[in-house]
C-alpha positions in Angstrom: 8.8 -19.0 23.4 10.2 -16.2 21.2 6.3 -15.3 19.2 3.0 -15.1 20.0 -0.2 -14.4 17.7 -2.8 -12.7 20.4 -6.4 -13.3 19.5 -9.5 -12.9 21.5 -9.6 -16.7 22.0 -6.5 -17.4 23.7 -5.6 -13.7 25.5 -6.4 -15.3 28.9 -3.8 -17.9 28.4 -1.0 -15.6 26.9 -1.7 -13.1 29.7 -1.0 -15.9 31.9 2.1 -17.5 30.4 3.7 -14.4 28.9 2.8 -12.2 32.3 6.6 -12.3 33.6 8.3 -11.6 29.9 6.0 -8.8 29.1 5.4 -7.3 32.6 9.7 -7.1 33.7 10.5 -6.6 30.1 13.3 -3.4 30.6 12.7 -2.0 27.2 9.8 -3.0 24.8 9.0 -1.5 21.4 5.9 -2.0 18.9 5.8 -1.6 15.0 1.8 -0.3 14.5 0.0 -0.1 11.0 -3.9 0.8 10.2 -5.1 -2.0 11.9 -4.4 0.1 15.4 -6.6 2.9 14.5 -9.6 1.0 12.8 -11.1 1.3 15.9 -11.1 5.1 16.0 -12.7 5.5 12.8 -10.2 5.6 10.1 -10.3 3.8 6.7 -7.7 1.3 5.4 -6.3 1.5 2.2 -8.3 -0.4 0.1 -11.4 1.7 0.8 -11.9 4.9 -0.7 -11.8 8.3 0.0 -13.7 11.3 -2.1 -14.1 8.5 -4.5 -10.1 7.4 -5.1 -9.1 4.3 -3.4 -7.1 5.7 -0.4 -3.9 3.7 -1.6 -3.6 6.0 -4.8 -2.9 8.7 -1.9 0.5 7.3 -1.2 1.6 7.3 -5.1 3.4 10.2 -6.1 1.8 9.9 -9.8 -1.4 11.5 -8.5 0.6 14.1 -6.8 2.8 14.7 -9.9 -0.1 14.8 -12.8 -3.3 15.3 -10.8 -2.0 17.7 -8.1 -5.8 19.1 -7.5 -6.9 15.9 -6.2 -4.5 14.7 -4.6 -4.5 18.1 -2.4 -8.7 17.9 -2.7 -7.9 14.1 -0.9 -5.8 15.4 1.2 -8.1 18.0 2.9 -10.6 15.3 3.6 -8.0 13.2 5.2 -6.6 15.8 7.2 -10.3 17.4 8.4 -11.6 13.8 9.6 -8.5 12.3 11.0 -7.4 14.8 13.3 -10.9 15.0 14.0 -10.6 11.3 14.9 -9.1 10.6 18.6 -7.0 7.7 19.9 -8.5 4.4 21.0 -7.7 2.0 23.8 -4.2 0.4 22.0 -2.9 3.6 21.5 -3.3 4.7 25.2 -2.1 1.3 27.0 1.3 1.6 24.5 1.7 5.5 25.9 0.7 4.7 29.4 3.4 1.4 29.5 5.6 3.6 27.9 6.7 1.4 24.9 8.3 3.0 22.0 6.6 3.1 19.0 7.3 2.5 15.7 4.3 3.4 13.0 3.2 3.2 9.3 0.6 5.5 9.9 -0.1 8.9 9.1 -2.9 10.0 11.6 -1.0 11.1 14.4 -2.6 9.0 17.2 0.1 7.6 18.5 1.6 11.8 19.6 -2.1 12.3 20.6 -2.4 9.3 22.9 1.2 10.8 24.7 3.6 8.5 23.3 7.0 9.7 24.1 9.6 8.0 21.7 7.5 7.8 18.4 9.3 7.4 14.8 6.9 7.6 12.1 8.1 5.8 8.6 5.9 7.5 6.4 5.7 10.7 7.9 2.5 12.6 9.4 -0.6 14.7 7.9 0.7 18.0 10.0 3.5 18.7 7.7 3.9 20.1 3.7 7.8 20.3 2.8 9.3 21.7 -0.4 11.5 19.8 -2.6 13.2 22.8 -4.0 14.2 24.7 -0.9 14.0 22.4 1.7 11.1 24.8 3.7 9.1 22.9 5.8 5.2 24.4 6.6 2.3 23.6 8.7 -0.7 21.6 6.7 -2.3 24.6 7.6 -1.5 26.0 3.7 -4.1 23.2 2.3 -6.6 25.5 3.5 -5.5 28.5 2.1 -4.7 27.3 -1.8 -6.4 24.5 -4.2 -2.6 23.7 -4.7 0.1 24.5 -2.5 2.9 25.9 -3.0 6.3 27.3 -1.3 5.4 30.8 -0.5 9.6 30.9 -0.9 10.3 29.5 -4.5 6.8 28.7 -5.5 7.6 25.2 -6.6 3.9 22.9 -5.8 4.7 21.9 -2.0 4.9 18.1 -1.4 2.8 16.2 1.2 4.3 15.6 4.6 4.1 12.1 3.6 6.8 9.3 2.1 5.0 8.2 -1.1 5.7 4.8 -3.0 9.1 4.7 -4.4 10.1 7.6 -2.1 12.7 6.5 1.5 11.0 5.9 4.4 11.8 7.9 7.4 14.5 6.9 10.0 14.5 3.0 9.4 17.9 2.7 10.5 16.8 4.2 13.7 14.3 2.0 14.1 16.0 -0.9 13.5 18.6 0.3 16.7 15.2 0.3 18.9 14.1 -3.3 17.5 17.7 -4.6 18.3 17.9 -3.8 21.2 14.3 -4.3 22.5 13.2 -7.6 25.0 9.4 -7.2 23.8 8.5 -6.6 20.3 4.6 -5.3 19.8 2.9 -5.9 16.2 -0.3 -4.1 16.0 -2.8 -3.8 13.7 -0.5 -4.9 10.8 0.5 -8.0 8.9 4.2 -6.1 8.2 4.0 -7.6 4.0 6.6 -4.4 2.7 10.3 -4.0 2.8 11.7 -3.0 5.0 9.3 -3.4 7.8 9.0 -6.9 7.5 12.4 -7.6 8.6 12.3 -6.4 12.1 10.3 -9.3 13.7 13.2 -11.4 12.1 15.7 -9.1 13.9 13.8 -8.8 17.0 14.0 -12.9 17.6 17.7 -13.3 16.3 18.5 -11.2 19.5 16.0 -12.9 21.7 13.5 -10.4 22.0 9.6 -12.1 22.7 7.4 -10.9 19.5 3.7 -10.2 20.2 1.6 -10.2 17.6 -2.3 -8.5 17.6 -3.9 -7.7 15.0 -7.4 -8.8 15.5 -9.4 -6.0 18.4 -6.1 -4.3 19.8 -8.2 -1.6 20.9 -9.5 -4.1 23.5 -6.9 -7.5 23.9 -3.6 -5.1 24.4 -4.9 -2.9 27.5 -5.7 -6.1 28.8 -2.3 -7.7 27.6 -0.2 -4.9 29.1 -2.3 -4.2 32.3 -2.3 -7.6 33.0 -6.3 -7.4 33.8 -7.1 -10.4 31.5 -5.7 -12.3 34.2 -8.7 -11.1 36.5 -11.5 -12.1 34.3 -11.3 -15.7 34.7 
């Protein structure tokens, strides 16, 4: 048994037959996307925000031409998800101590007390100049419609890897996947390089992959506390 697709149908039985894997497992990691924090009010990217669809956020062409808006979006992001507070899959992967790898922005994961936490695409807390290499606090959104390094004055860019630009520390991440016995996927269907790959490289080295996508906020306390076992 090196996968299993978790559903609220059938997390009795993998409770049951996966119990010893997932419960003596030495070192477990999980790859999360939006799907985790649906649960604790957040969009996905093909709704929209302030009337742009919210994937446009993540395309530096917006940025580049329309820098207004994107920093007009990027206030309302930043107000109402760290407004937004971790749900129960976020605090039964902190509290069993897996490391996490996320897509997500949000910071829910640091919220919820993970310890080892990459995060591919960066976080919401952070503005960075391209110029000068400064990095600021979001907090500068606040203060200017746009912006920019107080240093070199060059428009700051978003603490966030946008399409076309490297995602952070993959090659870390694919260390903790290699070496990992349990592999978590949450709340994502992992469809963009590189992501994708690490299930792959999880089972060629034996690890146990765990998929849940559908209610994680509820199936994977139970998964990882084992309490789906007492409700029979």
């Amino acid at each position: 048994m090196q996968e299993i697709h978790v559903s609220p149908n059938n997390v009795q039985e993998v409770a049951r037959h996966a119990r010893t894997a997932l419960s003596q497992a030495r070192f477990s990691v999980a790859v999360t996307g939006a799907g985790i924090s649906r649960a604790s009010g957040l969009p996905l990217l093909r709704e929209r925000v302030e009337g742009v669809p919210l994937n446009e956020f993540f395309r530096a062409e917006l940025w580049r031409t329309r820098p207004e808006v994107y920093y007009r979006l990027y206030r309302r992001l930043l107000s109402e998800w760290r407004h937004a507070r971790p749900n129960g899959a976020h605090y039964a992967l902190a509290r069993r101590g897996v490391w996490v790898i996320t897509q997500n922005i949000d910071g829910l994961h640091r919220d919820a007390g993970t310890q080892h936490l990459i995060e591919l695409h960066g976080n919401l807390r952070e503005l960075r100049c391209t110029s000068c290499g400064h990095v600021y606090g979001a907090d500068l959104v606040w203060r200017f419609s746009v912006p920019r390094c107080p240093g070199c004055h060059h428009i700051l860019h978003p603490g966030v890897s946008l399409e076309g630009e490297e995602i952070r520390h993959y090659s870390l991440a694919v260390d903790w996947v290699g070496r990992c016995e349990v592999l978590y996927v949450v709340g994502t269907s992992l469809q963009m390089d590189p992501v994708r790959r690490l299930p792959d490289l999880a089972r060629r080295r034996g690890a146990l992959v765990v998929w849940v996508n559908d209610e994680a906020e509820r199936l994977l306390p139970r998964l990882l506390t084992g309490a789906a076992l007492s409700d029979a």
